[in-house]
N, C-alpha and C positions, 0 to 999 in steps of 0.2 A: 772922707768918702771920695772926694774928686781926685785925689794923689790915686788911689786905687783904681778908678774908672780910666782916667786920662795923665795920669802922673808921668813924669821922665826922669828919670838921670840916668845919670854915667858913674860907672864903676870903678873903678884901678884896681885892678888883680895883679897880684906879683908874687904872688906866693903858688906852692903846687898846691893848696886847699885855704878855702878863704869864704868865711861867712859874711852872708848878709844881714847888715846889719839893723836890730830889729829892736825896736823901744817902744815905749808901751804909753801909745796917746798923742805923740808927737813924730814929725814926718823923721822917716825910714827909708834905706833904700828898697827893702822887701815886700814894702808896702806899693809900689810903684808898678804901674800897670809897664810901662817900657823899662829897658834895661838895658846899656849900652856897654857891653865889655869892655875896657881901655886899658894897654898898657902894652910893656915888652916882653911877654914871657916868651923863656926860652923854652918851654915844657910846656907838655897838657896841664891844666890847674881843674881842680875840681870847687866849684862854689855853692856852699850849702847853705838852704831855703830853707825858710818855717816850714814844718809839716803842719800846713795848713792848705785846705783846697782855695786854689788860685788859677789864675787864666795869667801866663804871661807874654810880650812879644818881646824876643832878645835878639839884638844884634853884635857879632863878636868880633872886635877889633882891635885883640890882644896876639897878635902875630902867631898863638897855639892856640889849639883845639878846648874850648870850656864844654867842663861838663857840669850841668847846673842838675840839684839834688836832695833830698831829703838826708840827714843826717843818718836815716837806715835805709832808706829807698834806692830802686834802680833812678837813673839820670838818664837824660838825655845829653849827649856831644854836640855840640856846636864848632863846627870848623873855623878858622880864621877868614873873614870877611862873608860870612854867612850871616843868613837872618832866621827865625824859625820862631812860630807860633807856638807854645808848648803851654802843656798845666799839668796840674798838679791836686792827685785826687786826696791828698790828705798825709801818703807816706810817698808814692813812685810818682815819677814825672813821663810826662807821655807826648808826641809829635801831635798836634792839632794838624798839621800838612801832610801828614803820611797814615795812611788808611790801606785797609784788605776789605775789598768786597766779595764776601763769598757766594751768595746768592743771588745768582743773573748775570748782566753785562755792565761793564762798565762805558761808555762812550764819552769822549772827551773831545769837542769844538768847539775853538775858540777861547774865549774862558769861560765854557760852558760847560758842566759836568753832571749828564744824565746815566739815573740807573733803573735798566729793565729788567724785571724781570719775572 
């Protein structure tokens, strides 16, 4: 339960698609609440996630572009030296940081983020 809440590691991607890896009762790296991309790709890599719903925070410091995924699902891109809040409702993965507010205004002061409307 704590690997999940507050867990970390680091990953090595080196391939252009590369699962995480996922064991059953014993620590994983899929299970882990952080997720630190590491490596030299010279490519975008695609790295696929249990389709299971999860909250992850990734940061990607494999010199390409990851895109993290359900083995049927849309993915989210991660840049090289970017960081991004993402989850995962069961099949597609989705930006926790990037939002549409369609109804009202959006106003943004400080790191303060009000909506009227």
């Amino acid at each position: 339960l704590e690997q999940s809440i507050a867990g970390y590691t680091s990953v090595l991607v080196s391939a252009s698609s590369q699962a995480l890896t996922v064991y059953d009762g014993v620590s994983d790296e899929s299970r882990n609440a952080v997720l630190m991309f590491n490596g030299l790709l010279g490519a975008p890599c695609n790295v696929i996630a249990p389709s299971s719903e999860k909250v992850y925070i990734v940061r990607n410091r494999s010199n390409a572009t990851v895109t993290i995924k359900t083995s049927t699902g849309n993915g989210i891109a991660i840049a090289n030296a970017a960081s991004e809040v993402i989850f995962c409702d069961g099949t597609d993965f989705y930006s926790a940081t990037q939002f549409n507010y369609v109804d009202g205004d959006l106003t943004v002061t400080g790191n303060s983020v009000f909506f009227n409307e």
